[in-house]
C-alpha positions, -999 to +999 in steps of 0.1 A: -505+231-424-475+211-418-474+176-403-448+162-378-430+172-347-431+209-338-416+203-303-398+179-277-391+184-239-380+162-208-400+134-201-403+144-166-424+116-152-392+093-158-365+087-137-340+115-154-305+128-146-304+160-129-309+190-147-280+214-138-288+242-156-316+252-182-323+285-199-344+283-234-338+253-251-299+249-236-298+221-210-272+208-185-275+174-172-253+148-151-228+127-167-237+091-163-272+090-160-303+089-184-326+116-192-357+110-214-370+130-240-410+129-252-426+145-277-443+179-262-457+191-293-471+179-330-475+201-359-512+210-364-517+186-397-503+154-374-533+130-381-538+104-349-524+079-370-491+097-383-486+095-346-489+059-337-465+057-365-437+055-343-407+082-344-372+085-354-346+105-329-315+124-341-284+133-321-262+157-341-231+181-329-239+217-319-234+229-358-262+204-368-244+196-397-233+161-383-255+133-371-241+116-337-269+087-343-305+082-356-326+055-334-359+046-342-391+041-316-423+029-315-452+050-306-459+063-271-422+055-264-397+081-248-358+084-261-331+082-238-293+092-236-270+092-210-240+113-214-204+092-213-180+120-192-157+123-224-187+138-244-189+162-220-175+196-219-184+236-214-187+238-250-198+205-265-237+206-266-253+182-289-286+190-310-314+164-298-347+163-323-373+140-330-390+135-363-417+115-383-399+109-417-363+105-406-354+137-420-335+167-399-354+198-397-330+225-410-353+255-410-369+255-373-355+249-343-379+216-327-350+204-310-331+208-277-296+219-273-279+192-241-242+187-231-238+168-200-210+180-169-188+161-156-155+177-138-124+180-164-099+150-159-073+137-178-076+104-184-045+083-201-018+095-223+005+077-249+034+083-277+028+060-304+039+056-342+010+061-354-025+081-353-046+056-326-016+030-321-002+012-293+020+030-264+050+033-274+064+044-243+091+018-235+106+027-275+137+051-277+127+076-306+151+094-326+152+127-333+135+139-363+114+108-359+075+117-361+055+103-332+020+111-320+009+119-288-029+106-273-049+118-247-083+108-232-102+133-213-131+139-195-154+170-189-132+187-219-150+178-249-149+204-279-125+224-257-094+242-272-063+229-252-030+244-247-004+215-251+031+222-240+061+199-244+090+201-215+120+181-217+133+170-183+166+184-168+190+156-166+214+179-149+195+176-109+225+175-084+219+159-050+222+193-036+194+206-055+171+178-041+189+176-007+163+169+020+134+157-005+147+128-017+130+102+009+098+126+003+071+097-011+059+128-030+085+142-047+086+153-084+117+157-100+102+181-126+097+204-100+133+208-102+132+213-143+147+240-156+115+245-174+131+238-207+092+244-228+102+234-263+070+234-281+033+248-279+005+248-295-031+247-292-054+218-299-093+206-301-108+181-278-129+156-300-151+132-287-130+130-253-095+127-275-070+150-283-047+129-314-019+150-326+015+144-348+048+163-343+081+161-354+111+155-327+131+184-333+171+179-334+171+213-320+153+205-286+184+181-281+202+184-245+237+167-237+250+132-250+226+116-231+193+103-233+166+129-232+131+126-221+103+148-225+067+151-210+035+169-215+016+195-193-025+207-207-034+240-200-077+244-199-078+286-204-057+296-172-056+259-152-036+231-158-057+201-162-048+171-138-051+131-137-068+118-109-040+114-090-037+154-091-009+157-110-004+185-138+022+166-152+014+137-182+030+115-207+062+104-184+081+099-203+088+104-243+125+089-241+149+102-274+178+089-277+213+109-286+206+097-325+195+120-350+175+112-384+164+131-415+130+141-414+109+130-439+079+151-432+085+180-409+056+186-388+061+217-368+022+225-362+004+207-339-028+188-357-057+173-344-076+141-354-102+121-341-086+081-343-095+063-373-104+027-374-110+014-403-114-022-401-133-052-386-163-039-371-164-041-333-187-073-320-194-055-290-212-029-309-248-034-315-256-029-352-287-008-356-301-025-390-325-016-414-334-052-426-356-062-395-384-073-381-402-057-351-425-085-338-435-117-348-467-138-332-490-171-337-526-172-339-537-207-323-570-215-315-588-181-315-562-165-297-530-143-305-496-154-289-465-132-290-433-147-294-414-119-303-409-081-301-378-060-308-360-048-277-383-068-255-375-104-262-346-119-247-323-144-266-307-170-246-276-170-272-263-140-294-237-152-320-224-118-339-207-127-371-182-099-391-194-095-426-177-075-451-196-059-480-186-038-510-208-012-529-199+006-559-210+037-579-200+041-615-187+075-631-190+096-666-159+094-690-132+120-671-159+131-647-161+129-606-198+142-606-224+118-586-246+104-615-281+108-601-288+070-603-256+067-577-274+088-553-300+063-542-272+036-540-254+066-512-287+075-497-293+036-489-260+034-478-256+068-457-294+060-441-275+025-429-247+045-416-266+073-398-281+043-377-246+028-370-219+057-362-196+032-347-193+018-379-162+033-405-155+027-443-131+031-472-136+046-500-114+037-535-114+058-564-109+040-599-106+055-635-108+039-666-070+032-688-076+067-713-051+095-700-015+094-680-010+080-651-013+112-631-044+123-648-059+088-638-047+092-601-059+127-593-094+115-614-093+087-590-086+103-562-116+131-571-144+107-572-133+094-537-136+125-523-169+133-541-185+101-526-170+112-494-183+149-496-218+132-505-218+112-466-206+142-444-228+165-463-258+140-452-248+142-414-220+116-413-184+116-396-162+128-418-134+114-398-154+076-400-143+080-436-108+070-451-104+080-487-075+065-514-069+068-554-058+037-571-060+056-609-061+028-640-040-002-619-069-020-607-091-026-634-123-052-625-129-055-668-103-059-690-102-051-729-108-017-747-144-018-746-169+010-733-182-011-714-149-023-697-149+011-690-178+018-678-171-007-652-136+005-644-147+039-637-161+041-603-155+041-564-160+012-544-174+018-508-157-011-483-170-015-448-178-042-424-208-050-407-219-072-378-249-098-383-271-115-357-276-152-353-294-165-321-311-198-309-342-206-325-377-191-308-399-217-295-435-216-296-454-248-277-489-257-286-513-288-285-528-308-313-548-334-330-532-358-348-528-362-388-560-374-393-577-339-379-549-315-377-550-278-368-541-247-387-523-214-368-513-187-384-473-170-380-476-129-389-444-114-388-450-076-384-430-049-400-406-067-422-376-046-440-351-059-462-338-022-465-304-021-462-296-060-466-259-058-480-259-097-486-247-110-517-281-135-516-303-110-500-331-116-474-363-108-490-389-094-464-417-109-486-406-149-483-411-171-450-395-205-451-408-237-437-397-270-423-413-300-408-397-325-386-376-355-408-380-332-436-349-313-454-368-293-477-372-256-471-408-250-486-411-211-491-444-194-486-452-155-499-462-127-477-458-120-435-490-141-428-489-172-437-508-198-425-499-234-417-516-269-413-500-287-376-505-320-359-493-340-333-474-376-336-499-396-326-513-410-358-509-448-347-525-439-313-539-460-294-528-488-306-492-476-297-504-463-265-478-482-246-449-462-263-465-425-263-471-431-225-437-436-223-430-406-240-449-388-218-429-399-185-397-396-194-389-359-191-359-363-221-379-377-248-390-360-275-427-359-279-433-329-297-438-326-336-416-297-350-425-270-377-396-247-382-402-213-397-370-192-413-377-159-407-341-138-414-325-110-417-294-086-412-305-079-371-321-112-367-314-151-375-292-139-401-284-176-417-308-186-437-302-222-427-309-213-393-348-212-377-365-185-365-390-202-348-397-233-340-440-245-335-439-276-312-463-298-314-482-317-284-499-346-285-540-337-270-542-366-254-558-366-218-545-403-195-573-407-170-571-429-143-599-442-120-596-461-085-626-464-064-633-490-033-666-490-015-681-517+008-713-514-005-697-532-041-713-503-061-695-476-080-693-443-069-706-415-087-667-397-084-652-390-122-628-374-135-642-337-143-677-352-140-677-372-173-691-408-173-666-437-175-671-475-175-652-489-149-646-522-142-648-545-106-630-568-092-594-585-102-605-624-101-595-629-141-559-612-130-555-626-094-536-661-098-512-643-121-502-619-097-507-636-065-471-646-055-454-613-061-485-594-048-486-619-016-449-613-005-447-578-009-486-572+009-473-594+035-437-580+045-459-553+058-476-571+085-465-587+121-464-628+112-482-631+148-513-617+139-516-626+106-513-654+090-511-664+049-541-682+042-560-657+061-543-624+046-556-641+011-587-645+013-592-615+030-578-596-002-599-618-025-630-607-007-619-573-004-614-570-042-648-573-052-656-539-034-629-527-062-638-504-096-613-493-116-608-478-151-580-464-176-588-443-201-577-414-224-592-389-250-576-377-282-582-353-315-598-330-287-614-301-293-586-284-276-595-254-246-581-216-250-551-209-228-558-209-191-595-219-190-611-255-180-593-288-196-620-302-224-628-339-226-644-333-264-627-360-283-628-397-288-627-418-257-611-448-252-611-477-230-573-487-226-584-513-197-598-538-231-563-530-251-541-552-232-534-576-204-505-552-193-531-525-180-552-552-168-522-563-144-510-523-137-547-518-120-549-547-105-513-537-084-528-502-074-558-521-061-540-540-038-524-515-026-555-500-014-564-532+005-531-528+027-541-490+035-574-510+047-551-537+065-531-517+086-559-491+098-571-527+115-535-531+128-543-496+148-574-513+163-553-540+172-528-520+188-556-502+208-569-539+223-533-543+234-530-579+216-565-596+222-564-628+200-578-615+169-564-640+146-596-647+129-611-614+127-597-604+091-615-639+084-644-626+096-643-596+085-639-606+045-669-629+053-691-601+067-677-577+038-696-606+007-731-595+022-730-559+018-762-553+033-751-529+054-726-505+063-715-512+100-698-543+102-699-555+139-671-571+153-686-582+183-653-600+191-635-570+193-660-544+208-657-525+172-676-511+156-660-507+119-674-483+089-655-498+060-640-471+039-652-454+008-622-442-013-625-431-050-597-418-067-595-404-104-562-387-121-552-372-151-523-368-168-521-339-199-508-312-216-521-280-209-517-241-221-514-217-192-528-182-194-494-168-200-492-192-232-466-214-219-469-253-220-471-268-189-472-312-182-496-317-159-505-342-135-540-339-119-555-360-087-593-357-073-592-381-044-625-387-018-628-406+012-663-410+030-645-418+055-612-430+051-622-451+083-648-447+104-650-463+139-668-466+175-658-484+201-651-490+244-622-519+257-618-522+292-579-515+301-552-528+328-540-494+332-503-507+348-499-533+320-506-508+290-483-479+303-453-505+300-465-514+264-443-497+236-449-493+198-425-523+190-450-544+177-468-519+148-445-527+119-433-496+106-443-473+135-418-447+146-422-419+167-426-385+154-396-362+159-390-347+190-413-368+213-378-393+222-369-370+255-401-373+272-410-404+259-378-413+280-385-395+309-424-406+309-412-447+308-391-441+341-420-424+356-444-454+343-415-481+356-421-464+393-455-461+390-459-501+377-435-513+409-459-495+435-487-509+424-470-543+419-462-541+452-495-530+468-510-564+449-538-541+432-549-531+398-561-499+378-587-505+358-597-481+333-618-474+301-607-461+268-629-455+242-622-445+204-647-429+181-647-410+149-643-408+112-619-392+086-630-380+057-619-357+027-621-347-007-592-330-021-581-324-058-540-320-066-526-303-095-489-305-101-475-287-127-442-301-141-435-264-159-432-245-128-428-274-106-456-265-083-487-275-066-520-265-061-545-279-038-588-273-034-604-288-010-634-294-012-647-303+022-629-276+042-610-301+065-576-302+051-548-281+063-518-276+038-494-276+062-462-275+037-459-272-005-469-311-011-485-324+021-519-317+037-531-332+074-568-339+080-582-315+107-612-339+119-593-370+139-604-405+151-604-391+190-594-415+219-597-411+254-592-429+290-608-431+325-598-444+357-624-463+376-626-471+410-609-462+439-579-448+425-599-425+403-589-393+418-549-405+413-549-403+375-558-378+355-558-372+315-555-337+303-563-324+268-529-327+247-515-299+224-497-324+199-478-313+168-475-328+139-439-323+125-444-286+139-470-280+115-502-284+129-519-286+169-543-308+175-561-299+208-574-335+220-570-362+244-554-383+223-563-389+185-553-400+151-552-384+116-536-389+078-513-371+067-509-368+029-482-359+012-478-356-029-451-354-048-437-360-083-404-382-089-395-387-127-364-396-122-376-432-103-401-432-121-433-425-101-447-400-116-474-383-095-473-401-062-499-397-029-483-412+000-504-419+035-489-415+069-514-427+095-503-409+131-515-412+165-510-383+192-507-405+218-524-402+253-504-389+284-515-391+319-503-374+351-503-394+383-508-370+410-511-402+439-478-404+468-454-434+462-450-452+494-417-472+497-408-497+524-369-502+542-357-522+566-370-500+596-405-507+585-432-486+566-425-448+558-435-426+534-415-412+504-430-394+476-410-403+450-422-375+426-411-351+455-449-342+458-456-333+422-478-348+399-457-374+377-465-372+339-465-408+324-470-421+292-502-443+280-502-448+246-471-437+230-474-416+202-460-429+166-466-426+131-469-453+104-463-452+070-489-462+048-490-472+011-477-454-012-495-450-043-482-441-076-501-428-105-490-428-144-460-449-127-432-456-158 
């Protein structure tokens, strides 16, 4: 009961070539395209695991007695081949089997005979000097000279060609070609006397047909030059180019010179070209000393970082090396000494993989006997050693042999054991070997006082075949820390390691890893190199394999509440308890000057003025809490789940006065969000003297007994806002096992701003009233054009009634709240962001901004007798195009995230407060007066006239900036 494979068919659930023809196990496919093979069929004694084993696939030539190539595959994997078009041919099928133990299967027939089609076609031809040399075709031969003659075909492979030499007749008279000579297609062999000198027939190998012949005196024409060309004869059909021509190798020129011959060759042979010499970089080396996979357990889990054929190298650096072997002989003997066969069968199983790859082989003897005896002796052995590797399936034309006899001794002296040395044959081939950039693998950590251990398994580790003069060795894994020149080997494919992060001074140099972690150029990682080498991979041994970064854990948390009511909100970062603090009084008078100028560049002078701003922000601090925090030596999540916040806390808030003064600026900058909502209110009232109400306000906002504020003077009613804010800033695996940076924001507002309120209105005085006194108001894009038109329609409409002596009086009123809750996660790997909200009301209108859906609304009535003459209608508004708000009139936030390294910001959240605006349509007759009296003229031609009555705009807000550098 045998074990292995008993058969092999077409994978036919791939994407194959097309089978042209098939009868038993003959197949005809496409040139150019793959087909995919599978085993069909396992011997009954396969065991389930002898099949997850993986499998090795031979290609030989139709006797079987040469290997093409072996390639190796992992289980459940199909082999491919696509035909090249000068391996194909009627004749040239190629033996296809697939076995367990890497040995061919001589006595059954497992396999599938396949030759691909592809049309015949002669490709290129040359004369050169020498088997595989350059065209010669511009050199004037001699005759008697020896020159060979090369030909590249296609769809001809292992087909016997007719090759027939003409020389062209230099003797064509005008009158011969009379009429033809301005014919574009004219061939002036078609005139040739036919003058055939030589024939003979010739073997297509591998797409090439390489021959040497001698230049015969006696094919000699005239005193002139003579030149000679080529036609190929397939059975009964000349074979053409692709320009259709029969005729090839224009021209062989001889001149009228004739020299000896020094070796006359009047049959025509056939070679493949060999190239022996540097190996070719563009040729992937299939070697034996590998590693199929390597991968890092961290934290419970299993992480791949690499996997032949599968992982892709950002930078391949081949590098020829050159390698001798040798195998030593008995006195006067060219036997293979059985100890020299395992030395061969290492190196032919090395060579099977890589056909591309060709060799020399130099026979030696030993000073005892003549110098003829020696060289034949020498030349023996070669050839023994040479038998040895086609007999195993290898080219015998990759295989260039020599004899050097007793003339290059490696011992000297009259010793057997000088001898013994000297007789031998030494096998010389090059190689190419693999260096690429290191593998990185990324990973979070404690620092040195906890540390972490991962383990690195490198799976299926050969040093087979390892022709270095230091060898890799498949059982020794290399390691390196950061700073640190030693190489500290460790035994076996699993080794485990101790990591840690640099943060061992942490937090009292908190200042300078926070640095670290904004500028996107530092490095912040600790580094654990691992040399992992050999022949196919990372070659150098003072090169890395892979490189372990390590993260700091560390988890910056931010937290940024105001409430009216001076109490903290229950709003924390991932719903862990923090000690915040209130208030900035012990920071204020260090701040206040720079804090004052750039607060009050905001603002219009005219409504407010210093004293007043200042005390209004002293008050409104005390509804302040704020906190900065961080957690290290975490116990550190799995990849993809929930960040943890198991660690040691602490406060950063009681390190230093700097992050005393860094809150303390974020805080004010939520007291000018709180300022210019009141500037909207004061907009609204159309410039009622309000210069004390911030006063009164900030006076008011010390009780916090309640939480409407009355501002009696101004007909508002005012809910202060409650905003709490809390960030994060950390390294975090993603599901994928890729380290991201990222920047987290949970921000609440209930409300933002909340208001209630009715003013009385001079409708003709507010429709003349523009935005020109908000600072920083400017009208959303597109709105200009009818803004335009509206304000000539609102002139008119403010000159009638100036002229009738009357007023419109009218009502608006303004009611509503805004409030969300909204957490923002930008991650600085994939430079994205995600959004949840949590109350339902935000629209994401574009990749970093969100607008509130629930808006402040405002409308206006006419009253009195012109009541019927004005009308408001619901407005469709839009929002940069990416909302519509269905409303009379209203106002909303617009938030907009983003994340700006490069200034400096970090993760930023910027508020744009915009109003819709309210437009009316006056649907009243204009009445104008001339000189002939009274008459009517409807100055809108009868239509109702649109007008404008509060103009839409939009003001920036403050912009605040979180883990700022």
């Amino acid at each position: 009961m045998g074990k292995g494979v008993n058969k092999i068919d077409i994978a036919t659930n791939e994407v194959n070539a097309k089978v042209l023809s098939r009868s038993g196990n003959r197949i005809c496919v496409e040139a150019g395209k793959l087909i995919w093979f599978k085993v069909s069929e396992w011997m009954s004694g396969t065991t389930d695991v002898d099949k997850k084993k993986g499998t090795i696939w031979i290609r030989q030539d139709y006797t079987r007695e040469m290997i093409i190539n072996k390639k190796e595959i992992g289980p459940s994997q199909i082999y491919g081949y696509a035909f090249e078009k000068k391996e194909c041919g009627a004749s040239a099928y190629y033996y296809i089997e697939s076995t367990l133990f890497g040995n061919r299967d001589t006595k059954n027939n497992t396999g599938l005979y396949v030759k691909g089609f592809s049309p015949a076609l002669l490709v290129s031809s040359k004369w050169s000097l020498q088997n595989g040399g350059e065209d010669q075709r511009a050199r004037k031969f001699s005759f008697g000279e020896n020159v060979f003659l090369g030909l590249e075909t296609e769809g001809l492979n292992q087909q016997t060609l007719t090759i027939e030499v003409y020389r062209l007749n230099n003797e064509v008279t005008f009158g011969k070609v009379a009429g033809r000579v301005f014919d574009r297609n004219y061939d002036p062999t078609k005139d040739d006397e036919q003058t055939k000198v030589f024939q003979k027939q010739a073997k297509v190998i591998q797409g090439e047909v390489n021959t040497e012949f001698t230049i015969q005196p006696s094919w000699k024409k005239g005193t002139e030059d003579n030149l000679f060309y080529v036609k190929v004869k397939d059975g009964n059909s000349y074979v053409q180019d692709n320009k259709k021509q029969i005729i090839h190798g224009r021209y062989l020129k001889v001149k009228n010179n004739i020299v000896p011959i020094k070796q006359n060759m009047v049959t025509l042979t056939n070679n493949a070209p060999v190239k022996v010499g540097a190996a070719d970089k563009e040729v992937k080396v299939n070697h034996l000393c590998t590693y199929k996979q390597i991968n890092i357990e961290d934290n419970g889990e299993t992480f791949e970082v690499f996997r032949e054929g599968q992982t892709t190298f950002k930078k391949t650096s081949p590098v020829v090396q050159y390698t001798t072997a040798k195998v030593h002989f008995n006195f006067d003997k060219s036997d293979i000494r059985s100890e020299a066969r395992d030395t061969l069968k290492y190196l032919l199983d090395f060579l099977l993989y890589n056909q591309h790859l060709d060799m020399t082989l130099s026979g030696h003897a030993d000073d005892r006997g003549t110098l003829d005896y020696n060289q034949a002796l020498s030349e023996r052995r070669a050839q023994a050693v040479k038998d040895f590797f086609s007999k195993g399936g290898l080219d015998k034309n990759r295989i260039k042999t020599r004899g050097y006899g007793e003339v290059s001794p490696i011992a000297s002296g009259k010793t057997e054991e000088a001898y013994k040395k000297n007789r031998r044959v030494e096998i010389e081939f090059s190689y190419i070997e693999y260096n690429q950039n290191a593998l990185f693998y990324e990973m979070i950590a404690p620092d040195a006082n906890k540390m972490k251990e991962i383990t690195v398994n490198v799976l299926n580790r050969s040093d087979k075949g390892c022709f270095r003069k230091e060898k890799h060795n498949k059982n020794i894994i290399y390691v390196n820390e950061t700073d640190s020149k030693d190489l500290v080997p460790k035994t076996g494919n699993s080794i485990k390691q101790i990591v840690f992060s640099q943060q061992s001074a942490f937090p009292k140099n908190y200042v300078l890893l926070l640095g670290k972690f904004l500028n996107p150029i530092s490095k912040i990682y600790y580094q654990f190199a691992f040399h992992i080498n050999s022949c196919a991979y990372y070659a150098d041994k003072e090169k890395a394999t892979l490189e372990v970064r390590v993260y700091p854990d560390v988890v910056w948390i931010g937290h940024f509440q105001y409430n009216g009511e001076e109490t903290v909100m229950p709003y924390y970062f991932h719903k862990q308890n923090f000690v915040l603090e209130q208030g900035i009084s012990d920071v204020l008078n260090e701040l206040k000057e720079t804090t004052f100028y750039k607060i009050y560049r905001l603002i219009p002078a005219n409504f407010i003025v210093e004293h007043t701003l200042l005390k209004y922000i002293e008050s409104q601090a005390k509804s302040y809490f704020y906190g900065i925090h961080t957690y290290h030596n975490r116990t550190v999540e799995k990849a993809g789940q929930e960040l943890s916040l198991s660690g040691t806390q602490t406060n950063l808030i009681k390190q230093t006065q700097y992050t005393r003064f860094a809150a303390a600026a974020v805080i004010y900058g939520f007291v000018v969000v709180g300022i210019i909502i009141d500037l909207l209110m004061i907009y609204l009232t159309r410039g009622k003297n309000i210069s004390t109400k911030l006063e009164k306000f900030a006076k008011m906002a010390r009780k916090a007994e309640s939480i409407l504020k009355k501002m009696n003077d101004a007909g508002v009613e005012l809910i202060p806002p409650a905003i709490a804010v809390n960030a994060g800033m950390y390294y975090q695996k993603q599901k994928n096992g890729k380290l991201a940076l990222v920047y987290e924001a949970n921000i609440k507002a209930d409300p933002l701003v909340a208001v209630n309120f009715k003013k009385e209105f001079d409708l003709i005085k507010l429709i003349t009233k523009t935005i020109d006194g908000i600072k920083g108001a400017v009208h959303p894009k597109g709105t200009e054009k009818k803004l335009k038109e509206n304000r000539e329609n609102s002139s008119k409409i403010e000159q009638y009634f100036e002229k009738l002596g009357t007023s419109v009086k009218g009502e608006i009123s303004v009611r509503g709240d805004i409030m969300f809750e909204q957490n923002i996660k930008y991650n600085f790997l994939t430079n994205s962001y995600s959004f949840v909200d949590k109350l339902g009301n935000l629209v994401a209108s574009a990749q970093n901004e969100s607008i509130i859906k629930e808006q402040i609304s405002f409308e206006a009535k006419i009253q009195g007798e012109f009541k019927l003459m004005f009308k408001f209608n619901p407005l469709q508004a839009k929002v940069e195009g990416k909302i519509d708000i269905e409303l009379s009139g209203g106002v909303g936030v617009k938030l907009k995230y983003g994340v700006n390294v490069i200034e400096g910001k970090g993760l930023f959240i910027e508020k744009i407060l915009y109003c819709s605006g309210i437009e009316g349509k006056y649907k009243g007759s204009l009445i104008g007066t001339s000189i002939f009296g009274t008459s009517k003229i409807e100055t809108n031609d009868g239509k109702p006239t649109p007008f404008t009555l509060v103009e839409p705009f939009e003001v920036k807000l403050y912009e605040i900036q979180l883990f700022k550098s």
